[in-house]
KOLMI-221483 format. One record per atom (N, C-alpha, C): residue in three letters; residue number from 1; x negated, z negated, y. Coordinates in steps of 0.2 Angstrom, whole numbers, plus 5000, padded with zeros to 4 digits. Layout:
! residues N
{'Ala',NUM,{X,Z,Y}};
...
***
This chain:
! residues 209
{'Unk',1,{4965,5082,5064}};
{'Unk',1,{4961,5077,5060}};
{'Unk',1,{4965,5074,5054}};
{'Unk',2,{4963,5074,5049}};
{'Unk',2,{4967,5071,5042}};
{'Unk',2,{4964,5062,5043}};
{'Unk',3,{4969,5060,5044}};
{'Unk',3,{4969,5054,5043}};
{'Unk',3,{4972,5049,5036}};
{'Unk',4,{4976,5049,5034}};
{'Unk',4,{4978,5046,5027}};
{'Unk',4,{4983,5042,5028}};
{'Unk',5,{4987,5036,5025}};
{'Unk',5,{4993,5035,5021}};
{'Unk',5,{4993,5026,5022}};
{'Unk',6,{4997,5024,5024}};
{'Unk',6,{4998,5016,5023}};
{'Unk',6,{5002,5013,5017}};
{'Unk',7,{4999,5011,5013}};
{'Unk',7,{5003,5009,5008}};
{'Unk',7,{5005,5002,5008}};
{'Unk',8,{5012,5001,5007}};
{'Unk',8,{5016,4995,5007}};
{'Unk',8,{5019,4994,5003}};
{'Unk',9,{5023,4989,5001}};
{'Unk',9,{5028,4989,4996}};
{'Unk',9,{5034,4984,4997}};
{'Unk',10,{5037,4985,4990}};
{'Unk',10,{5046,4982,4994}};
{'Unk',10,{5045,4974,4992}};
{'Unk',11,{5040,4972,4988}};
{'Unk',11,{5038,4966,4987}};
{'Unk',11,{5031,4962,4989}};
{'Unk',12,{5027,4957,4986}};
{'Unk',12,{5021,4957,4983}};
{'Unk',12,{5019,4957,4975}};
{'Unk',13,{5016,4960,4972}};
{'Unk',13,{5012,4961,4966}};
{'Unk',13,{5018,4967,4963}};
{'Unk',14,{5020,4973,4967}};
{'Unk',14,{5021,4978,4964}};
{'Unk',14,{5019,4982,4962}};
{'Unk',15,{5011,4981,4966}};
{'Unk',15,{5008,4987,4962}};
{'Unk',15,{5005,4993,4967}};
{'Unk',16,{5004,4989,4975}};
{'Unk',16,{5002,4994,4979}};
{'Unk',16,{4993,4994,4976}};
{'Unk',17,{4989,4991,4975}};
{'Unk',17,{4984,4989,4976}};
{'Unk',17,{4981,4997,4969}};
{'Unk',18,{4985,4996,4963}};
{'Unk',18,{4983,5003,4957}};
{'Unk',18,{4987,5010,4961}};
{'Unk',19,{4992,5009,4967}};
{'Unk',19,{4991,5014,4969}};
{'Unk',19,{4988,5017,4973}};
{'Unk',20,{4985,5013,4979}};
{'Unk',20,{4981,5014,4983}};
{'Unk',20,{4975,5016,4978}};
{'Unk',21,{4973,5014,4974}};
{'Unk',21,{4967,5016,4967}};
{'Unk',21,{4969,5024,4967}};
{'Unk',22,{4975,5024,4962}};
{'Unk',22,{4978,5030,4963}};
{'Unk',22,{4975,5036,4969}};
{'Unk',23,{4978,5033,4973}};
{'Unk',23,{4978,5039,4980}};
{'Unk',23,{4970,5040,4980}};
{'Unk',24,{4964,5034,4980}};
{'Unk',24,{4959,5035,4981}};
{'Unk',24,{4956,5043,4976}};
{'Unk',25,{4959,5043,4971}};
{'Unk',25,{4957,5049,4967}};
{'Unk',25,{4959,5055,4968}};
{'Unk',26,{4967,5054,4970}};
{'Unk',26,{4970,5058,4971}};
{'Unk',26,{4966,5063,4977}};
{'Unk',27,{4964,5061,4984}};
{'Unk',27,{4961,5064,4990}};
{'Unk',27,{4956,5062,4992}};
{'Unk',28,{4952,5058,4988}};
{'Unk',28,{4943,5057,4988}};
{'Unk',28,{4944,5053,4994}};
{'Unk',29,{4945,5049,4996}};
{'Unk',29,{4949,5045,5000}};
{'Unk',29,{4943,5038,5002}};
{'Unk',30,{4944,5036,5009}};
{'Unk',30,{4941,5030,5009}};
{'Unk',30,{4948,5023,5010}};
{'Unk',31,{4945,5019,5007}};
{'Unk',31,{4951,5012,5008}};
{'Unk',31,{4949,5008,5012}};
{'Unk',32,{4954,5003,5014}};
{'Unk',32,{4954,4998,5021}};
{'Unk',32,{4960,4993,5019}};
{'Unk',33,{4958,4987,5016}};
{'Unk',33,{4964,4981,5019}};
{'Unk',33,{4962,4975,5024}};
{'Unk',34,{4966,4980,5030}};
{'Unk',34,{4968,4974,5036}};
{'Unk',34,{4967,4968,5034}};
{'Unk',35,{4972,4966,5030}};
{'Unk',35,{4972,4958,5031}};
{'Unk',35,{4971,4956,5022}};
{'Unk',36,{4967,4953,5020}};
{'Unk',36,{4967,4950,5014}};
{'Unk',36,{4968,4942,5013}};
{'Unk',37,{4973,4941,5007}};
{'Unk',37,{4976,4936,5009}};
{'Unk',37,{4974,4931,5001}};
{'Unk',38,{4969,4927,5000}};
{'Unk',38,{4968,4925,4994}};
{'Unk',38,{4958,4929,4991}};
{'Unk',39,{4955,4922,4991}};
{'Unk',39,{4948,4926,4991}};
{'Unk',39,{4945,4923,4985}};
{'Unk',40,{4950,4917,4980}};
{'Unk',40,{4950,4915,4973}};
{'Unk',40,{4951,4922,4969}};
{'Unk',41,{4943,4923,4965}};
{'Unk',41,{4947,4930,4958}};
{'Unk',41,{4944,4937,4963}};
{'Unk',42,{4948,4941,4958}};
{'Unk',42,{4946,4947,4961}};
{'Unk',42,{4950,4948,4969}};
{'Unk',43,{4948,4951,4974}};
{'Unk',43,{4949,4955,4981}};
{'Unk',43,{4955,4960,4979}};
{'Unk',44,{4958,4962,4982}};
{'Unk',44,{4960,4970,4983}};
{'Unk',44,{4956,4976,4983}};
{'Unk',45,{4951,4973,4987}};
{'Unk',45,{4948,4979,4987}};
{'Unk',45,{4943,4978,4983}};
{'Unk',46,{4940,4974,4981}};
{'Unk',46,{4936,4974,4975}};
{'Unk',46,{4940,4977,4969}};
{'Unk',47,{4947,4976,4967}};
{'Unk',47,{4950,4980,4962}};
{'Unk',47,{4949,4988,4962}};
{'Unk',48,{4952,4990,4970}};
{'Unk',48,{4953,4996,4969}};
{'Unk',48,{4943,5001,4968}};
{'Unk',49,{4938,4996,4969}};
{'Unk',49,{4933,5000,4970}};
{'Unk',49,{4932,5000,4960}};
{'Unk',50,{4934,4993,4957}};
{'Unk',50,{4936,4994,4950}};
{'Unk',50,{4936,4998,4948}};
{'Unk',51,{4943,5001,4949}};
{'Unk',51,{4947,5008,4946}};
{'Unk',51,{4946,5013,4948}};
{'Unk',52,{4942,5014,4954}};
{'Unk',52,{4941,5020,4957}};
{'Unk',52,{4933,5021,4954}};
{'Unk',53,{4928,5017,4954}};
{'Unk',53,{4920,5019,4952}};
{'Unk',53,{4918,5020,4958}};
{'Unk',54,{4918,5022,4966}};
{'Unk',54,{4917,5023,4970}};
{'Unk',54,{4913,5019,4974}};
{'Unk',55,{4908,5024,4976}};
{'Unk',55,{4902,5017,4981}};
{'Unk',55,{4904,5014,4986}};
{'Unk',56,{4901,5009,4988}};
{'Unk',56,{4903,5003,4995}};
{'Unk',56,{4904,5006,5000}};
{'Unk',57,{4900,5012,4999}};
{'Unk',57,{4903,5014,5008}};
{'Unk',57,{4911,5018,5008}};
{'Unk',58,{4913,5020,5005}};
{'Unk',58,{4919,5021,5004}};
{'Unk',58,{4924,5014,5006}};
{'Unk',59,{4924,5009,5006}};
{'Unk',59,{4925,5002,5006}};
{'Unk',59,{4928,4997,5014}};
{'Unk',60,{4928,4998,5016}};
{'Unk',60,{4929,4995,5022}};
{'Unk',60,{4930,4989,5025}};
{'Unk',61,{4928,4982,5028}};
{'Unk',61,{4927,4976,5027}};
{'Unk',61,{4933,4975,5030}};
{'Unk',62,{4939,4969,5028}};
{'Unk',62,{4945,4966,5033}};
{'Unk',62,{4944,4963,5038}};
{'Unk',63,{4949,4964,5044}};
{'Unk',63,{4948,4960,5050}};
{'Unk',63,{4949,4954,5050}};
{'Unk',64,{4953,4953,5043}};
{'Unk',64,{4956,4944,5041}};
{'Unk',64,{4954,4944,5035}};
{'Unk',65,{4951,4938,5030}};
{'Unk',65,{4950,4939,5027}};
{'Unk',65,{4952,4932,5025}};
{'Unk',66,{4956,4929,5021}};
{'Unk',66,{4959,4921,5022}};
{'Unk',66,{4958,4920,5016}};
{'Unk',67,{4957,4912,5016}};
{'Unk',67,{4956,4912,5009}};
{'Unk',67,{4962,4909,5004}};
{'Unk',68,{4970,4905,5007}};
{'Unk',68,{4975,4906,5003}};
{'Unk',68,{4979,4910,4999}};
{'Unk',69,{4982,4912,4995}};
{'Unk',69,{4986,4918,4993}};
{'Unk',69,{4992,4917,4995}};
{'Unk',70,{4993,4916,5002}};
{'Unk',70,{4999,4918,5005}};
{'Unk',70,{5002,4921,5008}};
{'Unk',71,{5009,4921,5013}};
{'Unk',71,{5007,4924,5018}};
{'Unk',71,{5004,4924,5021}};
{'Unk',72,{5002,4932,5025}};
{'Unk',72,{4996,4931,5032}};
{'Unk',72,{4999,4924,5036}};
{'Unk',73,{5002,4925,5039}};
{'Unk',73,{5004,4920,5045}};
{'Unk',73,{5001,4914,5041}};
{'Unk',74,{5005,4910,5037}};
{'Unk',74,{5003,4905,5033}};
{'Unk',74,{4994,4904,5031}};
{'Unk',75,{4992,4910,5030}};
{'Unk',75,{4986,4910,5024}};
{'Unk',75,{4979,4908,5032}};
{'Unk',76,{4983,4914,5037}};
{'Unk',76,{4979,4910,5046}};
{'Unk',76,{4980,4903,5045}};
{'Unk',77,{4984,4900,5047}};
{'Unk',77,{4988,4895,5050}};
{'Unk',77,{4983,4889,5046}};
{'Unk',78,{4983,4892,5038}};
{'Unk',78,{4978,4885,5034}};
{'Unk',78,{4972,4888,5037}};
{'Unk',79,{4968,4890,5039}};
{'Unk',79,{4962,4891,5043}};
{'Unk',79,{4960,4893,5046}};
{'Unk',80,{4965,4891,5052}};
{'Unk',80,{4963,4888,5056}};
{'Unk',80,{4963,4892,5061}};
{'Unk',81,{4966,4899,5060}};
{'Unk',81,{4967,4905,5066}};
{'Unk',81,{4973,4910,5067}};
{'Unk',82,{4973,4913,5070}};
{'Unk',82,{4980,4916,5074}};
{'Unk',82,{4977,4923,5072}};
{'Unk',83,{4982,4926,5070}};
{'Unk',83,{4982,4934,5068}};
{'Unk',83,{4983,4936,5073}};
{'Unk',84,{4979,4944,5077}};
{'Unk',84,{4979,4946,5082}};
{'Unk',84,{4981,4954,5083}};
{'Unk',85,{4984,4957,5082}};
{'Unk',85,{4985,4964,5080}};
{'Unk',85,{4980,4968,5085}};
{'Unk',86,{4978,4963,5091}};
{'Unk',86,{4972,4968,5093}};
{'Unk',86,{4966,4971,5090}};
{'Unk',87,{4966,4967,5085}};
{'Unk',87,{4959,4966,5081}};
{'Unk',87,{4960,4973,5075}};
{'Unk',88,{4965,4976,5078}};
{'Unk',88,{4965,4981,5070}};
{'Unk',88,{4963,4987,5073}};
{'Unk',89,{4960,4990,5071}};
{'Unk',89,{4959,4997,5072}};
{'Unk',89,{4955,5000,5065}};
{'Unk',90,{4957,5007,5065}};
{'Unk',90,{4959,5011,5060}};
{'Unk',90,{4949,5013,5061}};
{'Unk',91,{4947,5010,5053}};
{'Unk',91,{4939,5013,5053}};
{'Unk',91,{4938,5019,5054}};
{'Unk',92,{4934,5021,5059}};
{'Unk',92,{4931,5028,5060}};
{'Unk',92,{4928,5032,5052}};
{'Unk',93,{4930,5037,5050}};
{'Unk',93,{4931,5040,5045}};
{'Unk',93,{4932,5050,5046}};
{'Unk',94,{4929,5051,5043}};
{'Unk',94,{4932,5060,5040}};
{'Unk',94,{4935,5060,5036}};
{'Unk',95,{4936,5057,5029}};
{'Unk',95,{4940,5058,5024}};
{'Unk',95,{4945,5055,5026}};
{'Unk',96,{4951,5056,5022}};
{'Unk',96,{4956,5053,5022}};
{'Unk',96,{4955,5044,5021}};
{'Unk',97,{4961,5041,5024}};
{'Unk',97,{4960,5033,5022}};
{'Unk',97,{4965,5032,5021}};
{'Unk',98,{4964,5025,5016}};
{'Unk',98,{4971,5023,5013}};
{'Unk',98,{4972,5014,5015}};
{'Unk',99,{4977,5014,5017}};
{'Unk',99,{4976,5006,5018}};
{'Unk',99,{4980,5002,5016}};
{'Unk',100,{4980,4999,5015}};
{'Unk',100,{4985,4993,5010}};
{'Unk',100,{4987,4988,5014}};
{'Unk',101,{4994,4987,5014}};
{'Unk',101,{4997,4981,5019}};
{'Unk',101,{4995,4976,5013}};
{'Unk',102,{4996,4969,5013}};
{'Unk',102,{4999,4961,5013}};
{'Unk',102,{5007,4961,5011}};
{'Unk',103,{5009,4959,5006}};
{'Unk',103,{5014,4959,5004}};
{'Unk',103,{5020,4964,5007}};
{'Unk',104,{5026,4963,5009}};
{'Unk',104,{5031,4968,5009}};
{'Unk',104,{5030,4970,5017}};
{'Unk',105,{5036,4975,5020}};
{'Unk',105,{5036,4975,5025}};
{'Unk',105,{5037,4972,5030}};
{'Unk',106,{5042,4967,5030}};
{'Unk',106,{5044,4961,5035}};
{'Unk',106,{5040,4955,5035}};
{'Unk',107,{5033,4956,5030}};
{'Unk',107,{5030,4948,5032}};
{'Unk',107,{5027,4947,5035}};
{'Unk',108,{5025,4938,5037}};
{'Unk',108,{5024,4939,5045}};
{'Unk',108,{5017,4939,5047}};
{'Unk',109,{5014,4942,5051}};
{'Unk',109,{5007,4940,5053}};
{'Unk',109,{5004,4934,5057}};
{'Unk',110,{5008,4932,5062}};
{'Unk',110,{5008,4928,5064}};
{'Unk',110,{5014,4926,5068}};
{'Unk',111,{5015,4921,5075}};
{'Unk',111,{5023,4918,5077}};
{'Unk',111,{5027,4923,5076}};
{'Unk',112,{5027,4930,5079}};
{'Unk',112,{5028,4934,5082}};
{'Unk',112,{5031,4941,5078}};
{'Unk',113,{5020,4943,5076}};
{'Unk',113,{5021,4951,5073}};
{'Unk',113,{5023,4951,5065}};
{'Unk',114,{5025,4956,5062}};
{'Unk',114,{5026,4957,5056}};
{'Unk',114,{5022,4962,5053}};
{'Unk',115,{5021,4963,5048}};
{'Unk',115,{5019,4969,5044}};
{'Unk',115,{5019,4975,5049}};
{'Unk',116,{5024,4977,5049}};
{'Unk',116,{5028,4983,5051}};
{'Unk',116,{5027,4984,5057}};
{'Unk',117,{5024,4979,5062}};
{'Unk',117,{5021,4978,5069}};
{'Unk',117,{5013,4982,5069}};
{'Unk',118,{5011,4980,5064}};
{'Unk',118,{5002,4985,5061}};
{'Unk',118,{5005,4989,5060}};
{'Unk',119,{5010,4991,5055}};
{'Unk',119,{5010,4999,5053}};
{'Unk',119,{5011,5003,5060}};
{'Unk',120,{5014,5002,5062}};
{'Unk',120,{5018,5004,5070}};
{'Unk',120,{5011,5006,5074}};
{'Unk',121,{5005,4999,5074}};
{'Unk',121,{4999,5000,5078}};
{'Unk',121,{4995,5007,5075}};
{'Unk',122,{4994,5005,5069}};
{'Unk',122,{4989,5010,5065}};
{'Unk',122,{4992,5017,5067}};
{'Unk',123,{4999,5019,5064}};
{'Unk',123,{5002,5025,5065}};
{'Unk',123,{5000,5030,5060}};
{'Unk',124,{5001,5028,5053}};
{'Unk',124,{5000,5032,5049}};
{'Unk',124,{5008,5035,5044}};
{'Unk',125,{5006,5041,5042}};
{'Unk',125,{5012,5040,5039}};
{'Unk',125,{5012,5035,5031}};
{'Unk',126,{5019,5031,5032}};
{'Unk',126,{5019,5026,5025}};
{'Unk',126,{5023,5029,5019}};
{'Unk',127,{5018,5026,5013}};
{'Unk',127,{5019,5028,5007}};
{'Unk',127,{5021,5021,5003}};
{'Unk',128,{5029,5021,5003}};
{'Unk',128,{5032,5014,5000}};
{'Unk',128,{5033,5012,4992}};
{'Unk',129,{5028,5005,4990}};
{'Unk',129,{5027,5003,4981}};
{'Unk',129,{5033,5000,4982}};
{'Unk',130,{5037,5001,4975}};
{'Unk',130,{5041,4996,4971}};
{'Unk',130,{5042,4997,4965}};
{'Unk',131,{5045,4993,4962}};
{'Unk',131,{5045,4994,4952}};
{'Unk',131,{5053,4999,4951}};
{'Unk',132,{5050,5002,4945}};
{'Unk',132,{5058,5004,4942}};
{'Unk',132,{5062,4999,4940}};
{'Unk',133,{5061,4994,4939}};
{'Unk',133,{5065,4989,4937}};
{'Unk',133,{5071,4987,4939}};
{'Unk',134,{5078,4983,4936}};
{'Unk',134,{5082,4982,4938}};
{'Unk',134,{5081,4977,4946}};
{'Unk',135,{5086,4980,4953}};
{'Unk',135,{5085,4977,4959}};
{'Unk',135,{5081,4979,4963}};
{'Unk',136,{5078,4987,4961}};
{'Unk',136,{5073,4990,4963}};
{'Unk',136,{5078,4993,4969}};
{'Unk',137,{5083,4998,4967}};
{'Unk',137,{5085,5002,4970}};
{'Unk',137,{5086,4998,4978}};
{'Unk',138,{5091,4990,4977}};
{'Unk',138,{5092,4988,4983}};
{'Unk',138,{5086,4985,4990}};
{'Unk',139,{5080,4981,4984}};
{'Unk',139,{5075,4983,4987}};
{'Unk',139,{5071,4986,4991}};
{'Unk',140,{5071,4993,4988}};
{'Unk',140,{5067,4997,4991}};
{'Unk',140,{5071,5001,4996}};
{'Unk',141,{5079,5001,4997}};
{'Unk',141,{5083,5003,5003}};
{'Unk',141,{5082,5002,5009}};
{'Unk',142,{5082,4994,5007}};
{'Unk',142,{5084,4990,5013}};
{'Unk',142,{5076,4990,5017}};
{'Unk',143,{5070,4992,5013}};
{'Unk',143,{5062,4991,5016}};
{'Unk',143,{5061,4998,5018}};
{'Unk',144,{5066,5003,5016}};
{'Unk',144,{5065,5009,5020}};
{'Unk',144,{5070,5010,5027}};
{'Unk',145,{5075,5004,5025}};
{'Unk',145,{5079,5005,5033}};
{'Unk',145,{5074,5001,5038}};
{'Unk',146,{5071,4995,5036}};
{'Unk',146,{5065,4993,5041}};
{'Unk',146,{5063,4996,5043}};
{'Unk',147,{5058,5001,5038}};
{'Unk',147,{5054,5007,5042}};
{'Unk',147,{5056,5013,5046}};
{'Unk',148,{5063,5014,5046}};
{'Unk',148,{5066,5019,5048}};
{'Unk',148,{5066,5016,5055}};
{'Unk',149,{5069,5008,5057}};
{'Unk',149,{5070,5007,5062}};
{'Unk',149,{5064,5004,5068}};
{'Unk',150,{5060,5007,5065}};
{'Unk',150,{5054,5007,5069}};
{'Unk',150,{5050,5013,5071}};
{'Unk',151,{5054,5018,5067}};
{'Unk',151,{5053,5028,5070}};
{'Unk',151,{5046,5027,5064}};
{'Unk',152,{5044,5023,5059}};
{'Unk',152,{5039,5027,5055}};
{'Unk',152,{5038,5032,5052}};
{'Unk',153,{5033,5037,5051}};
{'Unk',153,{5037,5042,5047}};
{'Unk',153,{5036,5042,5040}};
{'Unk',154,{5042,5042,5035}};
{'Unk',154,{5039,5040,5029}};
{'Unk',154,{5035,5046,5025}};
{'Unk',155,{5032,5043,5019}};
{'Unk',155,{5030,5051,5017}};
{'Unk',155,{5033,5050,5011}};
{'Unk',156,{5035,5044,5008}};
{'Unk',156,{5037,5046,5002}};
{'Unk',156,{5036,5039,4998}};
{'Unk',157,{5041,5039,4991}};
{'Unk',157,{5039,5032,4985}};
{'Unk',157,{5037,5033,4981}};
{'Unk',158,{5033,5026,4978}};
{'Unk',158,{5031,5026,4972}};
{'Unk',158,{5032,5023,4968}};
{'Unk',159,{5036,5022,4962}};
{'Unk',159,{5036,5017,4960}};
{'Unk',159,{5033,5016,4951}};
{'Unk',160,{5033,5010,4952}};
{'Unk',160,{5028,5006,4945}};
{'Unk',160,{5032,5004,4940}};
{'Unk',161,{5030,5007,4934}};
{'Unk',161,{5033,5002,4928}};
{'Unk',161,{5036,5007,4924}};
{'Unk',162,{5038,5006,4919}};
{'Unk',162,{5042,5013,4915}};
{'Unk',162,{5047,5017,4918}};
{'Unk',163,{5049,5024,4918}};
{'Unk',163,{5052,5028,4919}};
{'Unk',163,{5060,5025,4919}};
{'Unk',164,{5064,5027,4925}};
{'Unk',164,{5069,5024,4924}};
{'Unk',164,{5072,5029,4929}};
{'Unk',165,{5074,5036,4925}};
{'Unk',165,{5080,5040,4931}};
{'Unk',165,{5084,5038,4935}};
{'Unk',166,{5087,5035,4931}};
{'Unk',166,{5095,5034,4936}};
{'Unk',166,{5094,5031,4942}};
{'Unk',167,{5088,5024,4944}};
{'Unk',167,{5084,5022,4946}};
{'Unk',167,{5081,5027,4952}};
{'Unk',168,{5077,5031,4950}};
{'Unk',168,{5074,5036,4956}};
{'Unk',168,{5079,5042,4957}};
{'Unk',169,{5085,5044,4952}};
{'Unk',169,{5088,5047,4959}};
{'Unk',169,{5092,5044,4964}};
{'Unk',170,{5095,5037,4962}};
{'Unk',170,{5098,5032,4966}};
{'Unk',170,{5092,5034,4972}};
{'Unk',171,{5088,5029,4971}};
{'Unk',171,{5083,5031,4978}};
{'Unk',171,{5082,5036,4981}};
{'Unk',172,{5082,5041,4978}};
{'Unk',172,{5079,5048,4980}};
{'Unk',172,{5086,5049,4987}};
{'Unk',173,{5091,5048,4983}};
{'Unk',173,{5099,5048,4987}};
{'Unk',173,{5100,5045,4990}};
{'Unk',174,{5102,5041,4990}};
{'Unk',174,{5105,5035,4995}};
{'Unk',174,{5099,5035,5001}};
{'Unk',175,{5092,5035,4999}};
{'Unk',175,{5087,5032,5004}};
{'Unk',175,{5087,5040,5007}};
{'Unk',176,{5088,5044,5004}};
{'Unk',176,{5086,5051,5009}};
{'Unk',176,{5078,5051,5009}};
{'Unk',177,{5075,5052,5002}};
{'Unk',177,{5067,5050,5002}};
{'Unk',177,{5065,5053,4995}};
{'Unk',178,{5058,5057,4994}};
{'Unk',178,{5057,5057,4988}};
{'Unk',178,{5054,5051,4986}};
{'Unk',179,{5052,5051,4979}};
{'Unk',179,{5051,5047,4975}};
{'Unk',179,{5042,5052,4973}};
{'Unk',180,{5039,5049,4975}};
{'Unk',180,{5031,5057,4973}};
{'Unk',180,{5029,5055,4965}};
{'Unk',181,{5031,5047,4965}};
{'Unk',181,{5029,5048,4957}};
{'Unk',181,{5030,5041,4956}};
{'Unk',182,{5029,5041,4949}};
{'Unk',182,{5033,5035,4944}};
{'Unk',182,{5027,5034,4941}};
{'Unk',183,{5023,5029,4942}};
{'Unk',183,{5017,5027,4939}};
{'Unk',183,{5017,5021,4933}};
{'Unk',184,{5016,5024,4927}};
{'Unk',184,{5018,5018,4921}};
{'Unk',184,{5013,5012,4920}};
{'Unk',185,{5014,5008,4917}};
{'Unk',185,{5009,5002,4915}};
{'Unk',185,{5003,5006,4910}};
{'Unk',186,{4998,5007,4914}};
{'Unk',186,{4992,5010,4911}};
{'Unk',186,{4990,5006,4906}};
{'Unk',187,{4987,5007,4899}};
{'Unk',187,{4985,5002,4894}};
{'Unk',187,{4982,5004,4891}};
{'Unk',188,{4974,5005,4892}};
{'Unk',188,{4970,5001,4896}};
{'Unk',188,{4972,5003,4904}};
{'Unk',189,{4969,4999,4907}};
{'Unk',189,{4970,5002,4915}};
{'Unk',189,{4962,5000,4918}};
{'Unk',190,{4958,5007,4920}};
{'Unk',190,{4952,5006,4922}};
{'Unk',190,{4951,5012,4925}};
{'Unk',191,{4945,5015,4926}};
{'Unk',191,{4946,5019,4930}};
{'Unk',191,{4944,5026,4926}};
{'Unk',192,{4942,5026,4922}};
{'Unk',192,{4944,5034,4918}};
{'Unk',192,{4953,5035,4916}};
{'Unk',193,{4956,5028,4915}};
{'Unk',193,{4963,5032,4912}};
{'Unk',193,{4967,5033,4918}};
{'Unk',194,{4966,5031,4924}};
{'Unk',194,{4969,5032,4933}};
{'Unk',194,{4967,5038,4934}};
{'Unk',195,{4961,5039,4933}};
{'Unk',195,{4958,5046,4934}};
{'Unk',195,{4964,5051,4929}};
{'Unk',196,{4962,5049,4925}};
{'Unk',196,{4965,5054,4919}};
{'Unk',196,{4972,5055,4921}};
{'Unk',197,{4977,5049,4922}};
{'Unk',197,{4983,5051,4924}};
{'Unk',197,{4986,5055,4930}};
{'Unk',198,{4980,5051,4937}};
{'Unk',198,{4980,5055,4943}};
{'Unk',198,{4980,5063,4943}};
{'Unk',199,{4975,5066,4938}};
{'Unk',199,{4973,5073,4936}};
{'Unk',199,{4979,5077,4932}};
{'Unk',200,{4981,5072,4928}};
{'Unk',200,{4989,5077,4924}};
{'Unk',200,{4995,5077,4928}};
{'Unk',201,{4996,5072,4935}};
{'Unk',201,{5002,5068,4938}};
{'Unk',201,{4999,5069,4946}};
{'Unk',202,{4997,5075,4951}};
{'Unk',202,{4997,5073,4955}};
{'Unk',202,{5001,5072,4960}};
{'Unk',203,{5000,5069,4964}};
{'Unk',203,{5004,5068,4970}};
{'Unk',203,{5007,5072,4976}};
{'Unk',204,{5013,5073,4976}};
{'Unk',204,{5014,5079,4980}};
{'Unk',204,{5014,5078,4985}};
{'Unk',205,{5010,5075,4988}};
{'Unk',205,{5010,5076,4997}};
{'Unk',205,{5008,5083,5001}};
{'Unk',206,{5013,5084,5004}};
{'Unk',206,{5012,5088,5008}};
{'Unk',206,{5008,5092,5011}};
{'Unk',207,{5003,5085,5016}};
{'Unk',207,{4997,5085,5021}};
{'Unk',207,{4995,5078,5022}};
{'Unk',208,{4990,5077,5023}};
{'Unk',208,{4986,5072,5025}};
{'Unk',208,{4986,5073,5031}};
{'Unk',209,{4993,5068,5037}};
{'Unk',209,{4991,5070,5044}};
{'Unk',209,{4986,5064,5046}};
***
C-alpha cells in the first residue's frame, strides 16, 4: 500500500510547508499536519491548499490545533492541554500522504515526547527541509543523526534557497544521504509557478512505501 512521506526540517520557517506543496504536485498527494501550532494569518495547511489549488478533501483536519505560534508543548501548555501521541493516527487514504511535522525534529510535544516520537508512531519514510545557507551543513547533520538514532528510514533532503554545491555535496557526504533537490526562492510563488518548477525538477523518489 503507498503511503507517503514525513516532512520535517532542521529548523522552523525553512520551508517545509512549499515543499510539502511541492510533493503534493509532485505525487497527486493528500496532506496532514498533526499539530498545528499558531492560528493568527494563514494555517499550513491552508498555504499548502494555496499553492497546490487542490480541493478540501485532499486536506486533512489536525488533531492539535493551538492557537500560539510556538512550540507544540508550549502552544498546549497556553491552552490548556497535554499533547497526546495517542491521538495521532495516519488518515485513512489511497493516495499517497504527506505530512508536515511542527518545527525541527527535537521539538517537544509535551513533558516527555518530541517530534521524532510522532515520526517513530506514524512510521513513514522522512523527507528532511533545510536552507542552502551558510550553517546549513551542520544543521541538517546533526537532525539526521537524531533520525538515524531512532532507526527512521530517511528517504532523502531538500533544501531551500539558492543553489549552493559545495553545501549539498558536504551533505550528500558526510550525512550519507541524497539531497532530491534544491528548491529556489520562487518569485512569484503560487501555484502555477510550483507546478511549473515541480514538472521541470522532479523529485527522485524511489517509491512511495
Amino acid at each position: 500500500m503507498r503511503r507517503g512521506y514525513f516532512v520535517t526540517g532542521t529548523d522552523t520557517d525553512v520551508g517545509k510547508t512549499v515543499v510539502c506543496a511541492a510533493l503534493m504536485h509532485a505525487l497527486n498527494a493528500h496532506y496532514w499536519k498533526p499539530v498545528q501550532a499558531g492560528l493568527d494569518g494563514e494555517t499550513d495547511t491552508q498555504a499548502v491548499q494555496r499553492l497546490t489549488g487542490l480541493p478540501n478533501e485532499r486536506f486533512h483536519p489536525s488533531a492539535y490545533a493551538l492557537r500560539a505560534p510556538r512550540s507544540p508543548h508550549e502552544s498546549a501548555r497556553r491552552d490548556g492541554i497535554v499533547i497526546s501521541l495517542d491521538r495521532f493516527e495516519l488518515p485513512a487514504v489511497e493516495s499517497p500522504l504527506i505530512v508536515e511535522g511542527a518545527g525541527g525534529v527535537l521539538v517537544p510535544l509535551n513533558g516527555e515526547a518530541l517530534m521524532v516520537d510522532l515520526m517513530q508512531r506514524l512510521d513513514l519514510p522522512v523527507i528532511l527541509v533545510g536552507r542552502t545557507s551558510l550553517g546549513t551543513i551542520n544543521h541538517t547533520l546533526l537532525s539526521l543523526e537524531a533520525l538515524r538514532a531512532r532507526r527512521l528510514h530517511i528517504a532523502g533532503v531538500v533544501l531551500n534557497g539558492p543553489a549552493n554545491g559545495p553545501n549539498r555535496l558536504a551533505i550528500e557526504r558526510y550525512g550519507n544521504v541524497r539531497v532530491l533537490l534544491e528548491l529556489p526562492w520562487l518569485d512569484p510563488l503560487h501555484a502555477g509557478s510550483l507546478s511549473t518548477f515541480v514538472g521541470a525538477h522532479p523529485f527522485p523518489l524511489r517509491e512511495v512505501v
